[in-house]
C-alpha positions in Angstrom: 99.5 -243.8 59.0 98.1 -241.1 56.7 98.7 -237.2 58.5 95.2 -236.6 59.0 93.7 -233.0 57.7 91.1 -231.1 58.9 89.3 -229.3 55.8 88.5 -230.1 52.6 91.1 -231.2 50.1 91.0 -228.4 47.4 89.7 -228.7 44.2 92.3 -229.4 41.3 93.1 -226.0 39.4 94.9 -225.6 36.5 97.5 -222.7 35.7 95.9 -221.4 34.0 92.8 -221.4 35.7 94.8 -220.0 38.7 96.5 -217.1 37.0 93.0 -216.3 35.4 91.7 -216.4 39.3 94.2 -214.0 40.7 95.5 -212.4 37.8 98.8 -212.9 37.2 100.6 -213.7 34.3 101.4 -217.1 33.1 104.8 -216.5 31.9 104.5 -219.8 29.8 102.1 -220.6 28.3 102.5 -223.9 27.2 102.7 -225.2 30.8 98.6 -223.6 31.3 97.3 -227.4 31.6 99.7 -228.5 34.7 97.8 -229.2 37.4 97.9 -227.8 41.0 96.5 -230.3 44.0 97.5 -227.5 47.0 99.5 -225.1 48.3 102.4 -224.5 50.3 105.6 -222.9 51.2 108.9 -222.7 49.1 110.4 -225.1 52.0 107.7 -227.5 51.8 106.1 -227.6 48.4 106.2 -230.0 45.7 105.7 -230.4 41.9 102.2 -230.1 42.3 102.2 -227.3 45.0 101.9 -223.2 44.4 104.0 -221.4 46.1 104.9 -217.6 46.3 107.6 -215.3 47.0 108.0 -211.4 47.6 111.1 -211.4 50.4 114.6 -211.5 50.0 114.4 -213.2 53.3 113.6 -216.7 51.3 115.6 -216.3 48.5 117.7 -219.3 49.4 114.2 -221.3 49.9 113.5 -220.1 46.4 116.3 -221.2 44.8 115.9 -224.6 46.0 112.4 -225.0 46.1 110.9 -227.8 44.4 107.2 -225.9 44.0 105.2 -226.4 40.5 104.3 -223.0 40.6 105.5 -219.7 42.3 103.4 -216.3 42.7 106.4 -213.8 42.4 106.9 -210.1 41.3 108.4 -208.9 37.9 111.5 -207.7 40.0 112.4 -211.5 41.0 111.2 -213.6 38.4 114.4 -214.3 36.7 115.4 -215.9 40.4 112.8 -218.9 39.8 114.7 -222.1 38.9 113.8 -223.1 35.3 111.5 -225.9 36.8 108.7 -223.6 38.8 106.3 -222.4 36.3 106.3 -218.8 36.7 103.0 -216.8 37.8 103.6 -213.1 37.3 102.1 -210.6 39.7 102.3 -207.2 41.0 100.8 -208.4 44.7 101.9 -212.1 45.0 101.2 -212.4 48.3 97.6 -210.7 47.6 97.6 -213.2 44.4 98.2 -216.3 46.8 95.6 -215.2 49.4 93.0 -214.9 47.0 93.3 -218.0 45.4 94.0 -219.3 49.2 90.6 -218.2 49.6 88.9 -220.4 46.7 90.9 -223.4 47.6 90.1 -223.8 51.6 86.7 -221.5 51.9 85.8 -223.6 54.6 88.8 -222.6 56.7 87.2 -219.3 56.2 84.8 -219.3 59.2 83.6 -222.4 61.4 81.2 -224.9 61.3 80.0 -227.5 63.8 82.0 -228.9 65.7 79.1 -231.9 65.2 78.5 -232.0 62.0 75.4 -230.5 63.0 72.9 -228.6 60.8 70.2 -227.7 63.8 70.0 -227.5 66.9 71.4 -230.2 68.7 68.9 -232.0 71.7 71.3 -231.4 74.6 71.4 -227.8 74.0 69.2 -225.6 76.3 67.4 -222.4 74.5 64.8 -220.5 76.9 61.3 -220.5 75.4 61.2 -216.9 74.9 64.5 -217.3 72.7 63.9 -216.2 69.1 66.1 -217.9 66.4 65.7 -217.5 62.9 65.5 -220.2 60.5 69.3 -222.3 59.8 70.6 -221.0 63.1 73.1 -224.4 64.1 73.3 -224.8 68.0 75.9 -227.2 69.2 75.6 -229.6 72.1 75.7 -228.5 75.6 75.1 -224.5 74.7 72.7 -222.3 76.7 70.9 -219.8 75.4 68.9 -217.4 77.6 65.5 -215.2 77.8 64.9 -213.0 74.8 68.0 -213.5 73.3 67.4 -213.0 69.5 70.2 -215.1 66.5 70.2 -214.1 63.3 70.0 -217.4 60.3 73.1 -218.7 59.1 74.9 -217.8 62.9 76.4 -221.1 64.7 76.8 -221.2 68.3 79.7 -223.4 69.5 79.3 -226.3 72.4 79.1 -224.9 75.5 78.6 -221.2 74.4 76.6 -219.3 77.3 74.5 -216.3 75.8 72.8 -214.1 78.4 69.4 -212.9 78.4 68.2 -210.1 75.8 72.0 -210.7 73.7 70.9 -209.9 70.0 73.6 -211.4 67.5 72.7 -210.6 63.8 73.2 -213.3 60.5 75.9 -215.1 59.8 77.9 -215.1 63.1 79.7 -217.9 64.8 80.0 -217.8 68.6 83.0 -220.6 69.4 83.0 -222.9 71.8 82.8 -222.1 75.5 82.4 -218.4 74.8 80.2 -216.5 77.3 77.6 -213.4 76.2 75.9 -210.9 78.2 74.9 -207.7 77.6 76.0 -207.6 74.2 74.6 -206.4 71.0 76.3 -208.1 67.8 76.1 -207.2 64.1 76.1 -209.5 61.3 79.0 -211.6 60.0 81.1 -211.2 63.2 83.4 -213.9 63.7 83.6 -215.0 67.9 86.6 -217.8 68.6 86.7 -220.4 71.1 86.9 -219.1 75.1 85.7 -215.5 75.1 84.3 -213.4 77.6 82.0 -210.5 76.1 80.0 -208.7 78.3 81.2 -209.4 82.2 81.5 -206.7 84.6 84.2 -203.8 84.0 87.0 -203.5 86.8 85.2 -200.4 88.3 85.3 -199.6 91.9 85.8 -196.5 94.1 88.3 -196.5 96.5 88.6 -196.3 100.2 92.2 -197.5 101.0 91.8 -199.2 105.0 88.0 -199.5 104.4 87.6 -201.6 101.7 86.5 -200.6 98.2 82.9 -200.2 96.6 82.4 -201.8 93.5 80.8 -199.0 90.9 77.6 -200.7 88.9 78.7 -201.7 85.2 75.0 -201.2 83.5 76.5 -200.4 80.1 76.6 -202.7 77.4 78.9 -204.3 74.7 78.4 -203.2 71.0 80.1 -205.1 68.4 79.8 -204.3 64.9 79.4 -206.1 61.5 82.8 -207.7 60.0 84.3 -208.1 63.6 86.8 -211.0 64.4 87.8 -211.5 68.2 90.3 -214.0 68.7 90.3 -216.9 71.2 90.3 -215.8 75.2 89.7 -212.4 74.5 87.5 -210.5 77.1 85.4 -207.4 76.3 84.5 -205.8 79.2 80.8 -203.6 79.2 80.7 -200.2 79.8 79.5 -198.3 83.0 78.9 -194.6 82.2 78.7 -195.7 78.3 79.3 -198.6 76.2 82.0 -200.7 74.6 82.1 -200.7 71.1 84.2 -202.7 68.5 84.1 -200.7 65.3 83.2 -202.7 62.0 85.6 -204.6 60.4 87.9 -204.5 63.5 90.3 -207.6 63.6 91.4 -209.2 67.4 93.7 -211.1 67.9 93.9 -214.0 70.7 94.3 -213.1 74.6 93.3 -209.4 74.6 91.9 -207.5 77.1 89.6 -204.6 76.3 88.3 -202.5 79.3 85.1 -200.9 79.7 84.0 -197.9 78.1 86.6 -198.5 75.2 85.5 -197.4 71.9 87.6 -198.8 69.0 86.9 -197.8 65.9 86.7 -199.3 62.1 89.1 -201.3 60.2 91.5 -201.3 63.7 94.0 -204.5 63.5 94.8 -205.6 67.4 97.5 -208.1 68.2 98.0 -210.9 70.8 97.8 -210.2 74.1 97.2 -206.3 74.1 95.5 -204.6 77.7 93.2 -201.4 76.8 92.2 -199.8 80.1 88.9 -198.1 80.2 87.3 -195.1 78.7 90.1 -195.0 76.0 89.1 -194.3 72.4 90.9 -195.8 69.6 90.2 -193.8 65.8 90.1 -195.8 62.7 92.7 -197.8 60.9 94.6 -198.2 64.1 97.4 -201.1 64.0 98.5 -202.2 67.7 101.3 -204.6 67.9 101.3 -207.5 70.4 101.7 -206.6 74.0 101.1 -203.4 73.7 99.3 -201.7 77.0 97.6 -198.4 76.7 96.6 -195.7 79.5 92.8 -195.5 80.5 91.5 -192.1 79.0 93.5 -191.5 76.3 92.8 -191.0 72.4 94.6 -192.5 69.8 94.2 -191.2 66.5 93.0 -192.2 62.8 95.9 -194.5 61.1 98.5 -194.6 64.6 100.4 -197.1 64.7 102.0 -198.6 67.9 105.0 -200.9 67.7 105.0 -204.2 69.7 105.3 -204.3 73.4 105.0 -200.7 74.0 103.8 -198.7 76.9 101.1 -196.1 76.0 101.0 -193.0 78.7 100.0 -190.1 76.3 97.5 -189.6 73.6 99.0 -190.1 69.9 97.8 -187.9 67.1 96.1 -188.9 63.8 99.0 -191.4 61.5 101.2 -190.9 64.5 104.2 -194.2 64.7 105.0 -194.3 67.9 107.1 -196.9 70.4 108.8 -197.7 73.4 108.3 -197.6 77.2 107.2 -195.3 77.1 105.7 -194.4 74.1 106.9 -191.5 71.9 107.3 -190.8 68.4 109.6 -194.1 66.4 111.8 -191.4 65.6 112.7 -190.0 68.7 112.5 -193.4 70.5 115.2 -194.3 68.0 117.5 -191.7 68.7 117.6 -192.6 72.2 118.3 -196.1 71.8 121.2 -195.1 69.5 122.5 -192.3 72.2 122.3 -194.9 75.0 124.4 -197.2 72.9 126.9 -194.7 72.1 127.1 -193.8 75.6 127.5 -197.3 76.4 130.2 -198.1 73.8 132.0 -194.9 74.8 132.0 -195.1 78.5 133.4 -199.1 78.3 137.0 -199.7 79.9 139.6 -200.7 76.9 141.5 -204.0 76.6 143.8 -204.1 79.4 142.7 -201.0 81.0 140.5 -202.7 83.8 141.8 -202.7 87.6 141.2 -205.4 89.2 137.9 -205.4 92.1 140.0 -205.9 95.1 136.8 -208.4 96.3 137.3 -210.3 92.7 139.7 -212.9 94.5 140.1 -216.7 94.6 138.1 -218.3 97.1 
């Protein structure tokens, strides 16, 4: 049997068409009429296939590739086998995304799940609901009082949306996702299995007498250009509100605490924890795993590597790492000291005494 696909088979594209789409330079001519069915990686591809390359790390899968076509820099061009037409460009990774972008646009954001171009009769929208016009609503979702959607938005099966949630044009709430308290811009993309909106983990503590939860009567805020990533949970604020910046990017499984305030163009990897009232600048990258402090600041452009531990606030453009964190620099140098230390302080060939409990049983 056939491997079955999921999106639409692309449109055929010449090489000449593509170069003209992203750019590059068709190094020959002559070979502008081949045709391209789809794309692919060096490993994988076949004479019809584009390909591209920009990292020493594949050069073997380059050499043997048996691609059509390969996006590659001027610096490794003359590393294409004589059989892989050559597409010359500055960005070829850029190069391949754009033209990855003509070729599967509806990958780009979900539809129905239903094929559905309404609103579907097992759905259950409150009468005081206000949905513009081309708003799709999937079986089984529930929309509550005064909730306002925006035309073009498509709520998934089983989506919850809370009373009063506005969510602006052009949004897609995935499947099984819960709303509440939530304001939401316009062409903010929401994946399957998140939680926007619940309480924040707030509560005053009396040690032997029990604790007493602290009211969460703040709200989410998420602005236009957002992605959140599936079974990510966006706490609301308490004392103020939680606000994704616009053109943030989530990634799956993250936790964001109340009060948090992220700001624009912020890229946050799998399975990050942000404790509360913690503000994040602009242009922030977080690597996966990492867990940051409640009340801290982290500056325009910082950088945090992977799996670190955030105790201290990190300056504008600061690259910081490690548990815990600390400038990459001086992180580095203390791995490498440890490892001298290490490699110094080992017992030589020979030069062990035997551990008089080391015997035979």
């Amino acid at each position: 049997m056939a491997q079955p696909t999921f999106f639409k088979p692309p449109q055929l594209a010449t090489l000449a068409e593509i170069a003209a789409s992203t750019g590059a330079e068709l190094i020959d001519a002559s070979r502008g009429d081949r045709r391209i069915t789809g794309l692919a990686s060096l490993d994988q591809a076949g004479p019809m296939h584009l390909a591209f390359f920009d990292n020493l790390k594949y050069a073997a899968q380059l050499a043997t590739t048996k691609a059509g076509a390969c996006l590659v820099s001027p610096r490794f061009e003359a590393s294409v086998p004589h059989h892989v037409a050559v597409l010359r460009s500055t960005a070829p990774f850029r190069a391949f995304v754009r033209i990855a972008r003509d070729f599967h646009a509806d990958a780009l954001r979900p539809q129905s799940w239903f094929d559905n171009a309404a609103i579907a009769a097992s759905a259950v929208i409150h009468p005081s609901a206000r949905l513009e016009d081309s708003v799709v609503v999937d079986p089984l979702a529930v929309i509550g009082p005064e909730v306002e959607i925006g035309t073009g938005s498509v709520i998934g099966s089983g989506a919850v949306v809370g009373p009063g949630v506005r969510i602006g044009r052009n949004c897609n709430v995935g499947a099984g996702t819960t709303i509440q308290a939530a304001l939401i811009g316009n062409n903010v993309l929401i994946h399957p299995g998140c939680h926007i909106g619940q309480d924040g983990y707030g509560f005053m503590f009396f040690g032997p007498e029990g604790h007493v939860k602290v009211p969460q009567a703040g709200r989410v805020l998420i602005q236009n250009d957002v992605e959140v990533g599936a079974g990510t949970t966006i706490d609301r604020g308490s004392l103020r509100d939680t606000v994704i910046g616009e053109g943030t990017k989530v990634d799956n499984q993250v936790q964001i605490g109340h009060n948090v305030t992220i700001g624009r163009r912020c890229l946050l990897a799998a399975q990050i924890g942000l404790a509360g009232s913690l503000t994040i600048g602009d242009n922030v990258a977080l690597g996966a795993k990492v867990g940051i402090n409640n009340h801290l600041h982290i500056g325009d452009g910082a950088q945090v590597t992977a799996m670190s531990g955030v105790k201290d606030d990190i300056p504008p453009n600061g690259r910081w790492g490690g548990y815990f964190a600390k400038p990459t620099k001086q992180w580095y140098r203390e791995l490498f000291a440890v490892e001298r230390l290490a490699r110094n302080s080992a017992p030589k060939a020979g030069s062990a005494k035997p551990d008089p409990e080391d015997r035979e049983a």
